[in-house]
N, C-alpha and C positions, 0 to 999 in steps of 0.2 A: 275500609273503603269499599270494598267487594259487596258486604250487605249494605251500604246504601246506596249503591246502584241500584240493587235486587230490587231496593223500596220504591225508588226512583222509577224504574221501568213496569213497576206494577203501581203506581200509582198514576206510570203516562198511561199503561195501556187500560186502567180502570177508569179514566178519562174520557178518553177515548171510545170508549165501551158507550158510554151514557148519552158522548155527540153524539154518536153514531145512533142509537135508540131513539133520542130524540128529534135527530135530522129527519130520521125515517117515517115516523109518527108523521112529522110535519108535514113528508111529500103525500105522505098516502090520505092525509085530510084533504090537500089541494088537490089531490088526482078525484076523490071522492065531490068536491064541490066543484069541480072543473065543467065547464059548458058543454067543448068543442071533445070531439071524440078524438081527434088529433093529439089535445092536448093532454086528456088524459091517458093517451099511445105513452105521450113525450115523459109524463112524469112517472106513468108503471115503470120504466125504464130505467129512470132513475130511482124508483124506489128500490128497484130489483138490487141493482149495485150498490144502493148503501147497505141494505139488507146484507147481502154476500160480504161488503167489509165487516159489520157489526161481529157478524159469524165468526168470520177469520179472527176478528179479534178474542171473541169467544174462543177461541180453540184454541189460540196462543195460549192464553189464561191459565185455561185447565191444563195443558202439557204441562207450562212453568210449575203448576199448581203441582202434578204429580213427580216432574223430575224434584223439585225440592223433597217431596216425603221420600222420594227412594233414594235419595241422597244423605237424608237424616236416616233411615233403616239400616243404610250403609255404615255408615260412622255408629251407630249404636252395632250393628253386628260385629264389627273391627273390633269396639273397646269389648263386646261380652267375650269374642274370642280370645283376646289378651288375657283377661282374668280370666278364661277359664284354662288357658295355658296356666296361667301365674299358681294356681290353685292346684294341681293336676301334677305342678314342681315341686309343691309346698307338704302336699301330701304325700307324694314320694320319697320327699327328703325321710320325714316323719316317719316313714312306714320303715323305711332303711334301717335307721337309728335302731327305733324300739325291737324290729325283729329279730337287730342280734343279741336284745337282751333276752327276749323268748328264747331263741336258740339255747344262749346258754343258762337261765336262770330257771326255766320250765320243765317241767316233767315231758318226755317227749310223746307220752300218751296224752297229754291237758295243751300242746302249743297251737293245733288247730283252734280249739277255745280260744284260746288267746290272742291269736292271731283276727280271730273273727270280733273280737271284742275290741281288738285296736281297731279294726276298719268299720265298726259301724260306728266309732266314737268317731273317729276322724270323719265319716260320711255327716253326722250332725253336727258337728265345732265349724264343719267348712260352710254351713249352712248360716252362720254367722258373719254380718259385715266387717267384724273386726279380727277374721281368722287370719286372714295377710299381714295384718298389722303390728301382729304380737313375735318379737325375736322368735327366730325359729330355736336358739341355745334354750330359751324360759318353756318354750311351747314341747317341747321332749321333756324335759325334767318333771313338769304341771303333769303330763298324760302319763309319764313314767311311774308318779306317784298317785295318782289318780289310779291306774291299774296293778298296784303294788307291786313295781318292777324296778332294781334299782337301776339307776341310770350309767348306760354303757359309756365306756375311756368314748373323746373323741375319735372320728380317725386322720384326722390330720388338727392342729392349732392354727389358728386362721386371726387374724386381726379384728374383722369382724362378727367373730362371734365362733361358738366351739365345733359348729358344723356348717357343710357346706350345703348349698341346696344345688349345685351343678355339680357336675362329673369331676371329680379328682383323680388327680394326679400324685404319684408316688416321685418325688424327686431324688429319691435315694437311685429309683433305676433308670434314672436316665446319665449318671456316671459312668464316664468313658472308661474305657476297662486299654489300659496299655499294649499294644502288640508290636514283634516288629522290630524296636527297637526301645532305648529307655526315655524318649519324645514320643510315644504312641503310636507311632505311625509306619507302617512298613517302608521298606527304601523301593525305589521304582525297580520292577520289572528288569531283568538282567544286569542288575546293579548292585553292588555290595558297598556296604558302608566301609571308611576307613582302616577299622580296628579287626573287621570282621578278610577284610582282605588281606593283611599281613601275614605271613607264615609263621607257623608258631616255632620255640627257639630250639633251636638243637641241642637234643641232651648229652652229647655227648663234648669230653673236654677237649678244649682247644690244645694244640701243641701236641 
């Protein structure tokens, strides 16, 4: 509904545009064949202010004319930046993965090689419309054996798919570790729990 107003108001003010040229035309023939010096006073006058509207409407025009393209520039720099976020993730993830097979599977005099052969492979696959689109688990294993690397454990198992391309998380260490007491929790400040307040039993015999 929004774009055909847009049509709407550019086809009033294209309208508009041509009364206006043509009203103008018209006064300045009858100022041109006019008798009475009066009258052609009367109709410079008027031509002057159609002129000036024509203009204004002119200049509407061209602003609507340019805020539209800097509006499309807009939304086209939005989505480049997105992909080239998107991209930027993807290759990271990538680079993550395969280094620690370098690390461990490379001679440690040959892993710069190697490391330089992973990033100019990934600099021309990202170069590809269809580098986003291919599982990041198939696109490690494809490069992995592409640069005869065998492909590293994941580091975590994930539903969708054997790696992550965002920041993971170890869920093993976020387990509460017990203090305190056998509920985890220490007892308040100047306070003893039940068991810990009873005195312990006298060892010596009764009687």
């Amino acid at each position: 509904m929004f774009m055909d107003a847009g049509c709407d108001i550019d086809a009033g003010l294209e309208r508009l545009f041509e009364a206006g040229i043509e009203l103008a035309l018209q006064i300045q023939a009858d100022a041109m064949a006019a008798e009475c010096a009066d009258e052609r006073a009367r109709l410079a006058i008027a031509f002057h202010r159609v002129s000036r509207s024509v203009r204004q409407t002119a200049a509407l025009k061209m602003k609507l004319v340019r805020d539209a393209a800097l509006a499309d520039r807009q939304v086209a720099a939005e989505a480049e930046a997105r992909h080239d976020k998107r991209l930027a993730q993807r290759k990271a993830a990538v680079s993550a993965v395969i280094e620690r097979a370098i690390e461990t599977e490379v001679d440690e005099d040959e892993q710069s090689d190697a490391c330089e052969d992973l990033s100019v492979r990934l600099e021309t696959e990202a170069l590809d419309e269809g580098f986003l689109d291919e599982p990041l688990d198939r696109q490690i294993e494809r490069i992995c054996e592409a640069l005869q690397l065998p492909v590293p454990p994941p580091a975590r198992s994930a539903d969708s798919g054997r790696w992550s391309e965002g920041p993971e998380r170890d869920s093993s260490a976020e387990q509460s570790i017990p203090s305190g007491n056998a509920f985890g929790t220490a007892p308040p400040e100047g306070e003893q729990l039940e068991f810990d307040a009873a005195p312990p039993p006298d060892p010596r015999p009764s009687g």
